[in-house]
Residue, then its C-alpha position, 0 to 999 in steps of 0.5 A: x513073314x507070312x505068306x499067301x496063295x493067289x488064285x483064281x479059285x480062291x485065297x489061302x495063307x502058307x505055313x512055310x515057303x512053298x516048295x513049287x508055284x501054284x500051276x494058277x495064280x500067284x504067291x505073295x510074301x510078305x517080310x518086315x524089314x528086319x526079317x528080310x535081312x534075315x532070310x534074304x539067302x533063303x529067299x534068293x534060293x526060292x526065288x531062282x527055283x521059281x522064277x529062274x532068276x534072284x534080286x540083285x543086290x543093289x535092289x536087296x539093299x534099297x529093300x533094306x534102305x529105309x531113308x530111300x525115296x519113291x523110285x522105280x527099277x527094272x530087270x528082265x525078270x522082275x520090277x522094283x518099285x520102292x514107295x514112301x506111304x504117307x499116313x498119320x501115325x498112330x502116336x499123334x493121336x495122343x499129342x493134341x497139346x504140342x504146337x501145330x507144327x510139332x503135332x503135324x511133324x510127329x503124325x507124319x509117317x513116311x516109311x518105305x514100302x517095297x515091291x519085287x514084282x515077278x510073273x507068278x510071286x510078289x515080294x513085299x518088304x514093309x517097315x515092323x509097325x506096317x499095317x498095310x500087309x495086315x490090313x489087306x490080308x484081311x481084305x483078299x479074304x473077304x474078297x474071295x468069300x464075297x463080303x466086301x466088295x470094294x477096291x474091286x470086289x475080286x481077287x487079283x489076277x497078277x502080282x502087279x495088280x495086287x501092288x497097285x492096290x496095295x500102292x492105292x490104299x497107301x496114297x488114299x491113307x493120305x486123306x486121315x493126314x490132310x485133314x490134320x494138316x489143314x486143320x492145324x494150318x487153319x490154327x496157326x493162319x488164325x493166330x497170323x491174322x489176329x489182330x490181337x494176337x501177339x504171334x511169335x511162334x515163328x519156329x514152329x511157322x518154319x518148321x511147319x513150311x519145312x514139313x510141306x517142302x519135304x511132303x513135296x518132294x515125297x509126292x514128286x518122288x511117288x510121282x516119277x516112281x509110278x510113270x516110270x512104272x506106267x512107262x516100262x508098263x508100256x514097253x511090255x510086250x503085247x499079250x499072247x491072248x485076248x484075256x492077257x491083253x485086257x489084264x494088261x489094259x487093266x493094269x494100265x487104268x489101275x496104274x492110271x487111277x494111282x497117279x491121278x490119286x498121287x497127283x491129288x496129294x501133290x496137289x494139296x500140299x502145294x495148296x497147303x504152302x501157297x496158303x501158308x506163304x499167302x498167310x505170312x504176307x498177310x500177317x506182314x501186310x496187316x502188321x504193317x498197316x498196323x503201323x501206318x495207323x499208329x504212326x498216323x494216329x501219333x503224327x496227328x496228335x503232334x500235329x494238334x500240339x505243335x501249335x498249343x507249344x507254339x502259343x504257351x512258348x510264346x506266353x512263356x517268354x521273359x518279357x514284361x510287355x506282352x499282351x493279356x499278361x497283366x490282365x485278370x482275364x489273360x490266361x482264360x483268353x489264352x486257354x481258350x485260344x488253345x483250346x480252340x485251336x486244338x479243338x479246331x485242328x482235330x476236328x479238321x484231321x477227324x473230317x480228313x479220316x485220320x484219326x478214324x479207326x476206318x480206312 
């Protein structure tokens, strides 16, 4: 666990708990998930001492739920909002001789992220190999000494400020995994459209197209997640001053950007399966004109020795009296009328493009 002191004033990391809130700003913490399970009684005892209410129990065990997708909740003292990242893992790194498909379904890491939202404490539990709670302690200490000022070059005034930047750097970590998608999906589009490749790894085609429906469902799910939010937002009620009102109006412009960005996702993955769909019928298309030229080309070649058959079944019969039989010059004068019958007829099916190589 490692928890943080928010305020106005500055930014600083507890040893322990804390015995009473700060009088300004707010309190994070931060559990893996295994820790979480462990001290969730003592965490329910602060959280009643603080804010005067503790997590239901249904909500404990969707903090502790793994395979739960994206969805908000409410209370009257907190807000719930489970959100699966999507990021590129580290291990695929290191896997650049496996199938495009394999490679994209290993670098896909979709774990859960979970927010307990209250007035002055934000509770965070992550997956054990999550970087984000790392990631933006780093970035509240910079922020407070001044060296960075990107996502907002402050400190956050309120605990679902703090969340809704944490959720922004989770759907903008999406960008390193859609630039591997794409490339390994312009692999597998080049080898459908070859002419001279063989395709047959259609296994790894379908597994792939399964790993963009499940990528769909998490941005549709990351979606409703955050306008449920955004809706509840909304419902709060007004501020009793000017300088909540626009902390409140500030919330809704972040919650916006997020949705904008979780829409941008949702937006690739979508073309990410029309240009495979798009893709697999081409390669169907192109395959079958394939055909159509072999069969094309193979009925022309019937259709030049269909007659040089007719002409040497003729000359093959078993009679005594058939002209040019029984003369020297006979089986030259019967070559050559084969031979410009076939000369003839390819000449005359070359001219009408069957047997070009064009269209």
């Amino acid at each position: 666990m490692r928890a943080f002191a928010v305020h106005p004033g500055g930014f600083s990391e507890l040893r322990q708990l804390p015995q009473d809130l700060p009088p300004e700003g707010f309190v994070w913490l931060s559990f893996a998930r295994a820790e979480f399970e462990a001290r969730v009684p003592e965490l329910q005892a602060s959280l009643q001492h603080w804010a005067g209410g503790t997590l239901v129990d249904l909500h404990v065990s969707d903090l502790l739920n793994a395979q739960l997708p994206s969805h908000f909740d409410y209370t009257s003292w907190y807000d719930l909002l489970v959100f699966r990242r999507l990021a590129a893992s580290s291990a695929s790194e290191q896997r650049e001789e496996e199938p495009a498909a394999d490679a994209m379904l290993s670098s896909i890491d979709t774990n859960p992220v979970g927010f307990a939202v209250f007035d002055h404490v934000l509770v965070t539990v992550h997956p054990d190999d999550c970087l984000v709670r790392d990631f933006f302690a780093e970035r509240l200490e910079r922020w407070h000494e001044g060296r960075d000022l990107r996502g907002g070059g402050r400190l956050p005034s309120s605990p679902a400020e703090l969340m809704l930047r944490m959720v922004n750097h989770m759907v903008d970590s999406y960008l390193e995994l859609r630039r591997q998608l794409t490339r390994q999906f312009s692999a597998l589009q080049r080898q459908l459209l070859d002419p001279h490749s063989q395709f047959d790894d259609w296994p790894a085609l379908q597994t792939a197209r399964d790993a963009l429906h499940r990528l769909e469902d998490t941005c549709e799910d990351q979606r409703s997640a955050l306008q449920e939010w955004m809706d509840a937002l909304a419902e709060w009620p007004p501020g009793t001053s000017l300088l909540a009102e626009r902390e409140r109006e500030l919330l809704r412009v972040r919650s916006r950007d997020v949705l904008e960005h979780v829409e941008r996702v949702l937006s690739h993955v979508r073309r990410l399966e029309s240009s495979a769909e798009t893709a697999v019928q081409m390669h169907f298309s192109a395959l079958g004109h394939r055909t159509n030229n072999i069969m094309r080309t193979l009925t022309v070649l019937t259709a030049i020795f269909l007659p040089l058959n007719l002409i040497t079944g003729i000359f093959g019969m078993n009679f005594d009296a058939l002209p040019l039989v029984h003369k020297a010059l006979g089986f030259w004068i019967a070559f050559g009328l084969m031979l410009a019958v076939g000369l003839g007829l390819g000449a005359f099916f070359w001219r009408k493009r069957y047997l070009s190589t064009r269209n």
